[in-house]
Structure formats: C-alpha cells, structure tokens
C-alpha positions as CSV (number, residue, x, y, z in Angstrom):
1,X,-68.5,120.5,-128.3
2,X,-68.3,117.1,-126.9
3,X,-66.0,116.0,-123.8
4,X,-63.1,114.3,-124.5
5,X,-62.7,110.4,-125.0
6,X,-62.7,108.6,-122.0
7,X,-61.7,105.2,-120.8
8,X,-64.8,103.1,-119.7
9,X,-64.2,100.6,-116.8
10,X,-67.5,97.9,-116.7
11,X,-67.4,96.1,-113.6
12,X,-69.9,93.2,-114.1
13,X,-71.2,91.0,-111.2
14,X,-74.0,88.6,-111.8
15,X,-73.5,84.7,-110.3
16,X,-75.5,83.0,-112.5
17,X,-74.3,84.6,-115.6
18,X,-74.9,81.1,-118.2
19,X,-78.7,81.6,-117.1
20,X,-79.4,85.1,-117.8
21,X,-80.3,85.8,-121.7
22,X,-80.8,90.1,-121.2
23,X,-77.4,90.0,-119.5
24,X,-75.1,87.7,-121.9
25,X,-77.0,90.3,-124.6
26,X,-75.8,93.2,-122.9
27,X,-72.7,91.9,-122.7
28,X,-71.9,90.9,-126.2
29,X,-73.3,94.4,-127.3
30,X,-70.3,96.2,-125.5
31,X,-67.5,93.6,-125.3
32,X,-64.2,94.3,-127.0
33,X,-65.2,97.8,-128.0
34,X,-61.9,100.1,-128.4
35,X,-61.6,101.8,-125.0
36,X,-63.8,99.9,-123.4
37,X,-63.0,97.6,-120.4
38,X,-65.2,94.4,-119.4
39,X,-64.0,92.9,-116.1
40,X,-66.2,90.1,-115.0
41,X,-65.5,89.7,-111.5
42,X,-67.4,86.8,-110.6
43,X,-64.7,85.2,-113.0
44,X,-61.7,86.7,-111.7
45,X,-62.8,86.4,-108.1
46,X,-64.8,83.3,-107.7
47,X,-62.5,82.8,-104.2
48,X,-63.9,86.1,-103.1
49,X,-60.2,87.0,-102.5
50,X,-60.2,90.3,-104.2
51,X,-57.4,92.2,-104.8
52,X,-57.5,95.3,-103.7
53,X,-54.6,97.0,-105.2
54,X,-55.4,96.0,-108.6
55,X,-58.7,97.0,-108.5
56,X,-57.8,100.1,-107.4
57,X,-55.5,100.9,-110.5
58,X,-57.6,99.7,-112.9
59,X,-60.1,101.9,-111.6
60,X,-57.4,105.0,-111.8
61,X,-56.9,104.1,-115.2
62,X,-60.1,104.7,-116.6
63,X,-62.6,107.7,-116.5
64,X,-65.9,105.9,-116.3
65,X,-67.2,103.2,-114.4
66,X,-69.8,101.5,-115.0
67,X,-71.4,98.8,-112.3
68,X,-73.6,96.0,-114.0
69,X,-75.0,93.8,-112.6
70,X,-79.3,92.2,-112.1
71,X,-81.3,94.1,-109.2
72,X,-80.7,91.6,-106.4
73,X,-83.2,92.4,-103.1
74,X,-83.1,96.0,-104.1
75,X,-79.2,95.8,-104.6
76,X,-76.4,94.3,-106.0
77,X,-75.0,90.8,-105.9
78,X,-72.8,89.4,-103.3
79,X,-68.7,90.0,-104.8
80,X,-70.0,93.5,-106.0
81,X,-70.7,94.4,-102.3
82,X,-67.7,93.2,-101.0
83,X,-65.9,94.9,-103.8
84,X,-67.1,98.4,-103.1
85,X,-66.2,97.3,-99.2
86,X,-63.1,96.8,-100.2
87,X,-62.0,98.5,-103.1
88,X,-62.9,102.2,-102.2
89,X,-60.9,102.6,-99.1
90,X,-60.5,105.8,-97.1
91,X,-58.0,107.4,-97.6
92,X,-58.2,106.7,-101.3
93,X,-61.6,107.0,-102.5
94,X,-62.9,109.2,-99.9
95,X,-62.2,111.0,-97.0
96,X,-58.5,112.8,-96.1
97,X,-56.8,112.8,-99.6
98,X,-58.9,110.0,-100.9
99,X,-59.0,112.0,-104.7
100,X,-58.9,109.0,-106.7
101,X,-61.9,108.8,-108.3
102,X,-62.5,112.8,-108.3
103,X,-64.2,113.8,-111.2
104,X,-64.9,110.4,-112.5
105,X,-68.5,109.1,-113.8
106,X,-70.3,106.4,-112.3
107,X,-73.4,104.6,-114.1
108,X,-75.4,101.8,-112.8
109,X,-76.5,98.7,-115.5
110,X,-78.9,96.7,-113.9
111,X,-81.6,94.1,-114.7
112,X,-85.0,93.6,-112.6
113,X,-86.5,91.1,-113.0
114,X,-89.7,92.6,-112.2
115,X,-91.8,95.3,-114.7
116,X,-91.0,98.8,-114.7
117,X,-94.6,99.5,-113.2
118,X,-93.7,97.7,-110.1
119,X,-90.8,100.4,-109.3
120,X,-93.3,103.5,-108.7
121,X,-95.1,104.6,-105.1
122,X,-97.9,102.9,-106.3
123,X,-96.3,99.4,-107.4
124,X,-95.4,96.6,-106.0
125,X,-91.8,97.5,-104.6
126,X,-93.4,101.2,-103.6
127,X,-90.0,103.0,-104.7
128,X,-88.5,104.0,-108.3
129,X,-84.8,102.5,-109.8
130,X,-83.9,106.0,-108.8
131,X,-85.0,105.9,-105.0
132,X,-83.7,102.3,-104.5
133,X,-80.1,102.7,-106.3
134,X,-79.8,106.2,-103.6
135,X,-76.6,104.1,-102.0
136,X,-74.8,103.6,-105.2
137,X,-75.8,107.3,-106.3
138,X,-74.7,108.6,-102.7
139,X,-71.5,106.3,-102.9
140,X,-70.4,107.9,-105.8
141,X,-71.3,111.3,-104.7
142,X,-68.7,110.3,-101.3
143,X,-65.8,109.6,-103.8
144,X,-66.5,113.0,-106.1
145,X,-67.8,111.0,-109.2
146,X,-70.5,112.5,-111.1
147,X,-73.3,110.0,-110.6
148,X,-75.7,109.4,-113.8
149,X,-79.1,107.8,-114.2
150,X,-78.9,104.3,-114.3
151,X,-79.3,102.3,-117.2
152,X,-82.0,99.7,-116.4
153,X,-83.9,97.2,-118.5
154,X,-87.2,95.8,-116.8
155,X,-88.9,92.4,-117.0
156,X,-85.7,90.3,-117.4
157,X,-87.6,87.4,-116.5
158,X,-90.2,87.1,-118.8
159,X,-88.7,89.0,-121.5
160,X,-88.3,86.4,-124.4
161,X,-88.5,88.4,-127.8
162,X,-84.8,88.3,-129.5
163,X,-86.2,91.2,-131.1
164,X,-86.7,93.3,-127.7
165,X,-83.7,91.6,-126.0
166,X,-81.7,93.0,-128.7
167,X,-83.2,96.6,-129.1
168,X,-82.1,96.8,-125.1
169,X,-78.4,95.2,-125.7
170,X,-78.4,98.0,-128.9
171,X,-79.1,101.1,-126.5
172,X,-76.9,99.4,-124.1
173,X,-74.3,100.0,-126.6
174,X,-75.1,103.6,-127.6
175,X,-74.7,104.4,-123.9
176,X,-71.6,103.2,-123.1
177,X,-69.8,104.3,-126.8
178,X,-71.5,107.5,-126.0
179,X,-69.8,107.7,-122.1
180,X,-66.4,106.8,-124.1
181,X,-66.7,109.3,-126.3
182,X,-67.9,112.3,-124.5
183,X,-70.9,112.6,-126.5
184,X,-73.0,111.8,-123.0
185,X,-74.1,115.8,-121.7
186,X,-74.8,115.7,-118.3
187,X,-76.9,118.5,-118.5
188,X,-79.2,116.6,-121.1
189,X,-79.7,113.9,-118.2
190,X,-80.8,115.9,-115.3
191,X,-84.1,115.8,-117.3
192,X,-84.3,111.8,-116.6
193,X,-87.2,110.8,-114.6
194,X,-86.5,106.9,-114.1
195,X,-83.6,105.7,-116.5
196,X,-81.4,107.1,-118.9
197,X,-83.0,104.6,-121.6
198,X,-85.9,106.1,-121.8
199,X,-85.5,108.1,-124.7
200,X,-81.8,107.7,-126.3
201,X,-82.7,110.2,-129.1
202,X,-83.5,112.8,-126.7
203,X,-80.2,112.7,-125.2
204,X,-78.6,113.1,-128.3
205,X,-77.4,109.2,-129.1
C-alpha cells in the first residue's frame, strides 16, 4: 500500500535562473501541481535578508522537501547556503528538542554542468553525485529526515535537444507527484547506485 499524500516543499536556488534552459524545464514540469510548493528564493530573497521564521513554518507545513538547485563547486549556490545556516537552527531542527523536521524527506534536484562520467573515481571530479552531496545527505540525517537519492540531470551545459531536455523535466515530474503521493518506496531506492533517475520504471513510477 502506498504512504499517505504528502505536502512537497521545493526550495529552488539558482542566480542566473533566465540563462539556464534544463532548470526553467524542470521547473515548468512541476509548477502549480496540487500539493506542491515552488518557492524560488533567489526571488523572495534577492536582499539575502531571509526570514527565518517563515521559512521555518513553511518548512513545518509540508512533509517533503526538496532542494533544487545547479551543482555549484561541488555544492549549492550562495542564498541556499545561507538558508540552511539559518533556517535549521538548533534547537529546532536539531539538537535538544529540535523535532521539527523529524520524519520528514529530503531530496536533492541538481544540475551539473559536467557529464555523468566525470562524477566516478576515475573521472574528472574523482567522486560520485552521491559522495559529493554527503553534507546535504548528512544534514538531513542531523535533523531526522529520511534522506533520498538525489535527482540529478548531467551535461546541463551542452545539453540542447528539446527532445532530451524534456524527457528529464518529464521524470522530474514523476518524482516529485510520486513523493506527494506516497507512491515513492524507500525500500525500492536503497538499490540506487548514482541517482534516483536512473531507472523510473524500476522504482515503480
């Protein structure tokens, strides 16, 4: 039987968002879905001022959160930083009755802009997606969420085919209804090598 529904929270950070095609594609695919919840923060916090308390409840309103964003020097972009500075407090999100985000799910969105090959031992960046996204994975792991594999699309630079730019903003899709709508087994995923794109089908979307 599938979970129940749940309430998706995507926090999206990327600073040059008119320039990137694979993330504006993304975005379309999953914006005003029932249940969902886009919040572009480079839009609501071009000042950098963030505020705190608001993030904090939308975050306890939802049961999902998703953090998109491109793969910036192996991390995120600048405003997402400071947000998880910020945002997940101790005391709140971890540490001495910091329960908030117990038994939430967390999913990383990213874009790279180099090839998949290049995020192995023997490429170019000498670590996997999975290796180099360890802090967000052990963030989530401090504030009791269940961390899953990442969604990732490779090659965001080069990549020019509508056609291929939209197969990825289609799975993007099928992800997140599935994380709304309980139909995403975490026991399915522990079989992910590298991203939980690979093979949708196999999942079960």
């Amino acid at each position: 039987m599938p979970d129940p529904a749940r309430r998706v929270l995507i926090l999206f950070a990327h600073p040059a968002f008119q320039r990137s095609r694979i993330n504006r594609a993304l975005v379309d695919s999953v914006r005003g879905l029932d249940g969902v919840t886009f919040h572009d923060l480079y839009e609501e916090y071009a000042s950098y001022r963030i505020n705190v308390r608001r993030e904090q409840a939308l975050l306890a309103e939802h049961d999902a959160v998703v953090w998109q964003h491109p793969f910036y020097w192996y991390s995120c972009p600048a405003l997402l930083k400071e947000w998880l500075d910020l945002v997940l407090e101790y005391g709140w999100a971890y540490g001495e009755k910091g329960t908030a985000l117990h038994g939430k799910r967390a999913l990383s969105a990213i874009t790279t802009g180099g090839r998949e090959a290049a995020y192995a031992r023997e490429g170019y960046n000498r670590f996997s997606i999975r290796e180099l996204l360890a802090p967000f994975e052990q963030t989530a792991s401090l504030c009791g969420m269940e961390w899953l594999p990442p969604f990732a699309v490779h090659g965001a630079v080069e990549m020019e085919d509508k056609a291929a730019i939209d197969a990825h903003a289609a799975d993007y899709r099928r992800v997140v209804e599935a994380l709304r709508d309980g139909r995403l087994d975490a026991r399915r995923t522990t079989r992910v090598q590298r991203r939980i794109n690979e093979d949708l089908a196999a999942l079960g979307m």
